[in-house]
N, C-alpha and C positions, 0 to 999 in steps of 0.2 A: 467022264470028268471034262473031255476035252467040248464034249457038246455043252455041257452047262455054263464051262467057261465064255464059248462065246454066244449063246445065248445072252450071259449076263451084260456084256460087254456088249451087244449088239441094243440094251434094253439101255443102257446107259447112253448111248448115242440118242437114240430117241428121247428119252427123257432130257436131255441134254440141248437138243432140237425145241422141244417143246419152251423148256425155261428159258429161252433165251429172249431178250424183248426186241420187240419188232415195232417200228414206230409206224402210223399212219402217214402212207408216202404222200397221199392227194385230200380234196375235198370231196374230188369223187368217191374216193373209197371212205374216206368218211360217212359218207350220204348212204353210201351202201349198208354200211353198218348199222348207221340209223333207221334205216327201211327195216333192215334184218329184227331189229332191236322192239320196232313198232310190230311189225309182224307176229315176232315170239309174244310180246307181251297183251295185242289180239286173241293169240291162239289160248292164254291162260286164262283170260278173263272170260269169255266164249263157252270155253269148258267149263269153264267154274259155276258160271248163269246156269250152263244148262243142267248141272247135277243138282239145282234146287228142284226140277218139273222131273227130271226124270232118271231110273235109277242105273246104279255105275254100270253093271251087265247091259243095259242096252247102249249106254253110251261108247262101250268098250266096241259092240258089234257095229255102232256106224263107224267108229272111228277105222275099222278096218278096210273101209274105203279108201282111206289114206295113200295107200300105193294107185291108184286109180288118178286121184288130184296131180300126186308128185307124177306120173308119167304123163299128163297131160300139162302141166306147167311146166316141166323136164323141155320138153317140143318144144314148146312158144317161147322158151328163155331162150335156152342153150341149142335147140335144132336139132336133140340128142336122141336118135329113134332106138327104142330096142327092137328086137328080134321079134314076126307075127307071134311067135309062139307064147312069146312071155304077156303081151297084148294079151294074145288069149286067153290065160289063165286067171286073168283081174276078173273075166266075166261073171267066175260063178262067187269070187268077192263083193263086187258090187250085188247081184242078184239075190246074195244069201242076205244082203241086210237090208233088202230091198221086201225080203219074204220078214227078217225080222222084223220089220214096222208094220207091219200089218197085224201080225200078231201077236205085238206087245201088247198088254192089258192096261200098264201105267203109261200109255204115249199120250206127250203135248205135244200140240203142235208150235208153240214157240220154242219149247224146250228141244225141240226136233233142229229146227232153224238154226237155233244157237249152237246147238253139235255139230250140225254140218258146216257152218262158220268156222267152227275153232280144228274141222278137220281142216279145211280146204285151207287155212293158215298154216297150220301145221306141216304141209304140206309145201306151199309155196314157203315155208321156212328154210324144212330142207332142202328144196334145190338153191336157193340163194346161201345158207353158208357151203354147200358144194363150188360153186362162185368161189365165194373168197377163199374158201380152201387151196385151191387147185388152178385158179386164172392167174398164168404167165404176168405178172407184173404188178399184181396187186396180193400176191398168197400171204396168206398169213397162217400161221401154226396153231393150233385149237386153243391152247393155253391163252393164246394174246388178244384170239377173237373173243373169248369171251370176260378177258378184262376189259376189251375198249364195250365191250357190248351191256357189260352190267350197268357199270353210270347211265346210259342212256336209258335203259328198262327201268331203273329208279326214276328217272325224270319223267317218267310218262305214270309209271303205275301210280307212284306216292297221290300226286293231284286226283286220279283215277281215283282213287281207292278212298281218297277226301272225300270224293263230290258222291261215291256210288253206297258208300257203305256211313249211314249215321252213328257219331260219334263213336269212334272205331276206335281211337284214341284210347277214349275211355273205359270202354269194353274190354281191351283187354289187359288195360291195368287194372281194372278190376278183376280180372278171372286170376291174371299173376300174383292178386291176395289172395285168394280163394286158393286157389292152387299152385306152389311155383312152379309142379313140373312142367306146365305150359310154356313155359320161358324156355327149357330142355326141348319140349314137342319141336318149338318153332326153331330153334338152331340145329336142330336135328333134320329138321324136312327140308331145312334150307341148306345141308353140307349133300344132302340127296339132290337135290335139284340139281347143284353144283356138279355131283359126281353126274349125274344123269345127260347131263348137258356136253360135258366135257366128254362123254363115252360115247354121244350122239353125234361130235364134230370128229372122234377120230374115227369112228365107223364108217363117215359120211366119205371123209378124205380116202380112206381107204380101198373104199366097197365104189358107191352110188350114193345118192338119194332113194331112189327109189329101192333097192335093197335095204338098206335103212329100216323103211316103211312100212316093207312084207316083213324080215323079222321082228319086228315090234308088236306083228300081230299074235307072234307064240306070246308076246306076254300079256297081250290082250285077252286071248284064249282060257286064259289062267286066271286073268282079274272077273273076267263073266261066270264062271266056276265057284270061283272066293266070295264076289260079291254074293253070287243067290244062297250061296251057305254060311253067311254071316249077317246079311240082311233079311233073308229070309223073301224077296220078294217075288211076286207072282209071274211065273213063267210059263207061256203056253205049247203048246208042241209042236203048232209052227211057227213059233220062233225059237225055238231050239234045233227045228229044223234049219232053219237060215241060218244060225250060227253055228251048226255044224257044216254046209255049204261054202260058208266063208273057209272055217279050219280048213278045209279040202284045196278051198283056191288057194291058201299060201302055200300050201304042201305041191301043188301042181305049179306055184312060180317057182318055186325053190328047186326042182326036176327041171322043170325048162331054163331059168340061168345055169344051170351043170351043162348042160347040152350044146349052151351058144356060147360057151367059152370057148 
């Protein structure tokens, strides 16, 4: 009883923490936020283009180069080296889906581009809200980074999404006759975005960046699974060779961060 109590009571600090509102001190950190905000909203468009050429199981295995980007934009930001060991173990991430593109059936090569885009954004996402997480004088609490950060990712996508997508508008006022649980689908995907987001900047503040990024690959793991047994779509054996090489490499980073704690 006495552990639950202060568990509770410790959860309530935290939540407590989080709700509390934080103004934007500078224009620098303004600027930052807007970088962050272009960044995120980069990395969604990117993946979005590339799920028309190519399907979600291969996107899921490039994306798991992600830890790969985030340690080498980790370096060039912040100067922040991990341990050779954990280095090491990106290797047989990168290579596994490096084995997956060769023997994917359904590869574009645009469609390839635009995935690796929307990783390497991904990527330079996370170590910049790591930044504003956690930098002595500009920190801000997950809750507040991504109130000041939605208005900005509206102001880019909306025009975006004018100019990329015809009459969008109308599209899907008409599907909302046709069907209203569309109207449900889309306030539904967007309280998930929400949670998704908000779980991404306390892991970040937490953990790292780049730990972030290797566990993100067990759900990766799962979406490459899901998708080829719900899409149905053609998979070869070396590339499920590569995408089993990748599984290996996060299971080999995840053993070497235990180690250099």
């Amino acid at each position: 009883m006495v552990c639950i109590e202060h568990w509770s009571a410790t959860a309530q600090q935290i939540l407590a923490k989080q709700l509390w509102i934080q103004h934007v001190r500078s224009r620098a950190q303004f600027i930052k936020i807007s970088v962050l905000s272009l960044v995120f909203c980069a990395s969604v468009v990117s993946g979005n283009v590339s799920l028309r050429y190519l399907p979600v199981s291969f996107t899921q295995a490039v994306g798991a180069t992600t830890p790969f980007f985030t340690a080498v934009f980790a370096y060039i930001m912040t100067v922040k080296r991990e341990a050779w060991l954990t280095y090491l173990t990106l290797v047989p991430v990168v290579t596994g889906v490096v084995i997956a593109s060769g023997g994917e059936p359904s590869f574009h090569l645009f469609g390839f581009i635009m995935c690796i885009g929307a990783t390497a954004a991904r990527a330079l996402k996370s170590v910049l809200q790591g930044i504003l997480l956690s930098s002595e004088g500009e920190k801000l609490n997950s809750m507040n980074l991504l109130l000041y950060m939605a208005p900005v990712a509206v102001v880019i996508l909306l025009p975006a999404t004018l100019f990329m997508e015809d009459n969008v508008v109308g599209i899907t006022i008409a599907l909302a006759r046709k069907d209203v649980n569309i109207v449900w689908y889309l306030l539904f995907n967007s309280a998930m975005a929400y949670c998704v987001n908000l779980t991404n900047f306390l892991v970040t503040k937490h953990t790292s960046a780049l730990t972030l990024q290797v566990l993100g690959n067990a759900k990766g793991a799962v979406a490459v699974v899901v998708s080829i047994l719900i899409f149905k779509n053609p998979v070869s054996v070396t590339g499920m060779l590569g995408y089993l090489l990748t599984v290996l490499g996060v299971i080999l980073y995840s053993e070497a961060k235990k180690r250099t704690k």
